[in-house]
N, CA, C and O of each residue as an XYZ file, in Angstrom:
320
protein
N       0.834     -1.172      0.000
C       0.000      0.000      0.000
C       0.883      1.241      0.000
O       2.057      1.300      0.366
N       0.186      2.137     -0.431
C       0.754      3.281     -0.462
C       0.904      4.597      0.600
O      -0.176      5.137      0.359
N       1.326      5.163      1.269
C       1.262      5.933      2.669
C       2.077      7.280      2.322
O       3.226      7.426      1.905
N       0.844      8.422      2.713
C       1.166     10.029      2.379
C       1.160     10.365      4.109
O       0.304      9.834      4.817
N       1.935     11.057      4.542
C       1.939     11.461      5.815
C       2.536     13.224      5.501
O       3.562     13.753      5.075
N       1.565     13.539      5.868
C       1.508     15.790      5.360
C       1.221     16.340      6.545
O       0.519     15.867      7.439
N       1.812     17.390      6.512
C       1.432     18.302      7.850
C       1.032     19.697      6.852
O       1.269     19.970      5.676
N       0.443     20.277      7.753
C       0.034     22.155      6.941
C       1.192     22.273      6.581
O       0.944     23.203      5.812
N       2.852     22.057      6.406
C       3.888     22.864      6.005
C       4.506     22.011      5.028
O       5.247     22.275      4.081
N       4.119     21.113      5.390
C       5.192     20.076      4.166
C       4.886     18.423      4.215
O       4.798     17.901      5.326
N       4.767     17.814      3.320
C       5.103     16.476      3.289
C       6.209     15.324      3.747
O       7.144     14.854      3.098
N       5.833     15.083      4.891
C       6.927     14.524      5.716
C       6.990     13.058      5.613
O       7.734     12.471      6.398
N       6.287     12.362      4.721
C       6.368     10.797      4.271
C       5.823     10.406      3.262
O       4.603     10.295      3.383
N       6.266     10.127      2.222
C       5.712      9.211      0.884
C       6.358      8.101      0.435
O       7.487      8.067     -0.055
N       5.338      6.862      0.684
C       6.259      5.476      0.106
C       5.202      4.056      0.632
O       4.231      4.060      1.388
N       5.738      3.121      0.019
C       5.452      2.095      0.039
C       5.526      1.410      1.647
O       6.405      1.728      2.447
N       4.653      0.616      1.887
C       4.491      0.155      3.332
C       3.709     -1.084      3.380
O       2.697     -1.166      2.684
N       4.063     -2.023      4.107
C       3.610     -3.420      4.462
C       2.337     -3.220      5.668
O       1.443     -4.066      5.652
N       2.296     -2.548      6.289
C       1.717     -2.334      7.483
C       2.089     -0.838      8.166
O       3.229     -0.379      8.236
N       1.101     -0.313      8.558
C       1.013      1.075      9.460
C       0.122      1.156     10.826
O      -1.024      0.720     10.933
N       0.889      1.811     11.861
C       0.132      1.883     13.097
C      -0.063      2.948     13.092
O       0.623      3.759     12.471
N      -1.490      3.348     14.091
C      -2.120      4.401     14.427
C      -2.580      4.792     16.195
O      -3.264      4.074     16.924
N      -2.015      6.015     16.518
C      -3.009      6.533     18.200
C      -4.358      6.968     17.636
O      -4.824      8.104     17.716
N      -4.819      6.101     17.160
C      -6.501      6.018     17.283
C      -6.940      7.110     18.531
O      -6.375      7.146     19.624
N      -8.096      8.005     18.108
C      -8.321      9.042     20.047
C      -9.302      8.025     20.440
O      -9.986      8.291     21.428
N      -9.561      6.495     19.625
C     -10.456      5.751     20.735
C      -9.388      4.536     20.911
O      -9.850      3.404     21.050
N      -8.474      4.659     20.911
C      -7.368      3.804     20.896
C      -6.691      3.080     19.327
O      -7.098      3.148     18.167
N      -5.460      2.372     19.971
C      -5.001      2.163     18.844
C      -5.062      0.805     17.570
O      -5.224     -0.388     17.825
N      -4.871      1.457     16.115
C      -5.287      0.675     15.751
C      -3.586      0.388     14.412
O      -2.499      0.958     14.497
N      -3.965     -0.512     13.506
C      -2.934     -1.146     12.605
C      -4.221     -1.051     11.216
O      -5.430     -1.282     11.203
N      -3.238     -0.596     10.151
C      -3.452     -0.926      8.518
C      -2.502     -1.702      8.009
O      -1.303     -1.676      8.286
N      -3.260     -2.647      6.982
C      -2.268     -3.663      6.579
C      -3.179     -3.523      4.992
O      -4.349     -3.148      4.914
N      -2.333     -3.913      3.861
C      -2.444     -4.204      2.776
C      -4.489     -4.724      2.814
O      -5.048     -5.446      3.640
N      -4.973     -4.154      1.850
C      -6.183     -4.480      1.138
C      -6.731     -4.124      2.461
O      -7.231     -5.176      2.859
N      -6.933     -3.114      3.461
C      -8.145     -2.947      4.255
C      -9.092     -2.127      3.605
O      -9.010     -1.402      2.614
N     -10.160     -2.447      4.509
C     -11.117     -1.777      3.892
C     -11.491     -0.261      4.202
O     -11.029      0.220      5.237
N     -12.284      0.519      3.394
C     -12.571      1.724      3.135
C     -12.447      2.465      4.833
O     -13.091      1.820      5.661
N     -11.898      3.388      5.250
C     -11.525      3.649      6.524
C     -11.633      5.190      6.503
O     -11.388      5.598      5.367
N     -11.904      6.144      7.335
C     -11.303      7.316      8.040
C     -11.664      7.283      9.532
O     -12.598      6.675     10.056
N     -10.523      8.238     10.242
C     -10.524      7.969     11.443
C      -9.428      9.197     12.066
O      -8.354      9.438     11.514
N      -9.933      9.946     13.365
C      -9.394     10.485     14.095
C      -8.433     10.393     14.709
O      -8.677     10.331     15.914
N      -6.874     10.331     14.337
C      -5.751     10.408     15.334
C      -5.174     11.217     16.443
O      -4.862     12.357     16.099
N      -4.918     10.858     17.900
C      -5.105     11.511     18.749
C      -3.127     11.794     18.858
O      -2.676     11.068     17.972
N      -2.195     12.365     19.413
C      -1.117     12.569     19.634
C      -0.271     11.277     20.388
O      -0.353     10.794     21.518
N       0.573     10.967     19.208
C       1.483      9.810     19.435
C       2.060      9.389     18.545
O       2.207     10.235     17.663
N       2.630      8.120     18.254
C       3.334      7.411     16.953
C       2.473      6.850     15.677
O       1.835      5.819     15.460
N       2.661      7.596     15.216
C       2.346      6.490     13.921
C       3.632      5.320     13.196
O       4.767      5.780     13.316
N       3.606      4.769     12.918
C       4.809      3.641     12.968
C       4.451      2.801     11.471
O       3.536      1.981     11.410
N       5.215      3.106     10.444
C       5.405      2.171      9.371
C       6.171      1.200      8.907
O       7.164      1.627      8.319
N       6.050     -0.234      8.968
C       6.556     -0.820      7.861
C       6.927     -0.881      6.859
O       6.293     -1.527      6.025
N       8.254     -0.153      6.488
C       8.315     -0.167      4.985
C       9.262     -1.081      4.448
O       9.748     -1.832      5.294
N       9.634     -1.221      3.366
C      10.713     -1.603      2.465
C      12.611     -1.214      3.407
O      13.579     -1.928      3.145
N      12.715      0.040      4.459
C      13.279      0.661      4.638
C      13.786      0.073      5.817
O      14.913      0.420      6.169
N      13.106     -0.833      6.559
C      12.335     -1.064      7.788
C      11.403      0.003      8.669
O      10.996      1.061      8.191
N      11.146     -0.416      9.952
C      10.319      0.418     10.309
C      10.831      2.347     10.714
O      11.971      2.594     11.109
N       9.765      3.482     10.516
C      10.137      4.038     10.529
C       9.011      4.904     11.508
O       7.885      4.828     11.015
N       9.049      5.605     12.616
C       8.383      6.351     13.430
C       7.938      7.345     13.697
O       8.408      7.705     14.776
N       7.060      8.241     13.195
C       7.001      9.824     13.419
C       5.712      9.980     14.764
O       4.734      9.234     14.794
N       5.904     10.824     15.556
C       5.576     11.069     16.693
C       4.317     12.599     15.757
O       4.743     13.583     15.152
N       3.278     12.339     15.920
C       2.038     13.225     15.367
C       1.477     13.598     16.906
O       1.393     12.982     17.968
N       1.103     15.098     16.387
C       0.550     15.574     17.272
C      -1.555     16.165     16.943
O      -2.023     17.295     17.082
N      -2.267     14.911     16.524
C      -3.330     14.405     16.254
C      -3.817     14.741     14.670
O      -3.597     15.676     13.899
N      -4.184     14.149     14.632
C      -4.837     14.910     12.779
C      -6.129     13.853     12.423
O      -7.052     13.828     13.237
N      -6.206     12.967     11.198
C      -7.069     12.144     10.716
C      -5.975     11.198      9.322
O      -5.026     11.665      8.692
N      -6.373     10.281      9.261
C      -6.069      9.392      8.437
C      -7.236      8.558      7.698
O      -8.218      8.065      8.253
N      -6.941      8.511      6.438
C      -8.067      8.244      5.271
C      -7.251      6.734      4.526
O      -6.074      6.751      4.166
N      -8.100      5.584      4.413
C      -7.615      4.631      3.691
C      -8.535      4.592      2.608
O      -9.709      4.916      2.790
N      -8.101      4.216      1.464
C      -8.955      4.088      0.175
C      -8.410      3.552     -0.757
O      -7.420      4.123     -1.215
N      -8.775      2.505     -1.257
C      -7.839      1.522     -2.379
C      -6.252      1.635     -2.620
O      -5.497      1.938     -3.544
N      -6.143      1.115     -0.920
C      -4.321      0.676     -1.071
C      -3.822      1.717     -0.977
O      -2.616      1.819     -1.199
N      -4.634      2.892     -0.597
C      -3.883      4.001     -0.084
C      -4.467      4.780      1.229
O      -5.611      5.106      1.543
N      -3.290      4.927      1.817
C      -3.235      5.724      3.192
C      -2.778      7.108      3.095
O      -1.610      7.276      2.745
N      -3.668      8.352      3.405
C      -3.650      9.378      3.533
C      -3.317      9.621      5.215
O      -3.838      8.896      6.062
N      -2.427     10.682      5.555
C      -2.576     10.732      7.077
C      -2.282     12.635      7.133
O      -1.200     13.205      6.988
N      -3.498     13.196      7.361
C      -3.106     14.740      7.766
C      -2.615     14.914      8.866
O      -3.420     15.561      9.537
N      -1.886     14.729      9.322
C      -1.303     15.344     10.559
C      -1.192     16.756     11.123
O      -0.345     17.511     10.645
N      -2.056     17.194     12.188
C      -1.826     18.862     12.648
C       0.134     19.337     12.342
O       0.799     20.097     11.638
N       0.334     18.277     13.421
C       2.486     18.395     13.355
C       2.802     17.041     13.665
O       2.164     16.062     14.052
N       4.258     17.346     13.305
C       4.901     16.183     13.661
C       5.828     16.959     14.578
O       6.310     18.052     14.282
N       6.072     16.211     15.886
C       6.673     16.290     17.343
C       8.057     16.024     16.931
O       8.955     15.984     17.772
């Protein structure tokens, strides 16, 4: 799948990913390849990807994340 991670100032992640974690604000959750149609409120914490790269960690300070055919959108307010 594919994973965009943007803040209001700049694009701080684009790339390929096996799996992505989320601070869900109703707790946390995981995207993996072919989920289904998703948006959802992120509360301040890690988001954590699987990539090709190995894993890689950015600390968000809450936004929303959108899944939609193999792709992961994540607005992030900031990254910490």
């Amino acid at each position: 799948m594919f994973i965009e991670i943007i803040t209001p100032d700049k694009k701080v992640f684009a790339g390929e990913a096996s799996a992505a974690s989320f601070p869900g604000t109703q707790g946390a959750f995981q995207i993996l390849n072919n989920h289904a149609p998703l948006v959802s409120t992120i509360g301040k914490g890690e988001v954590v990807v699987d990539g090709k790269e190995g894993q890689q960690t950015f600390t968000v300070d809450g936004g929303v994340v959108e899944v939609l055919n193999n792709k992961v959108l994540v607005l992030a307010e900031a990254i910490l």
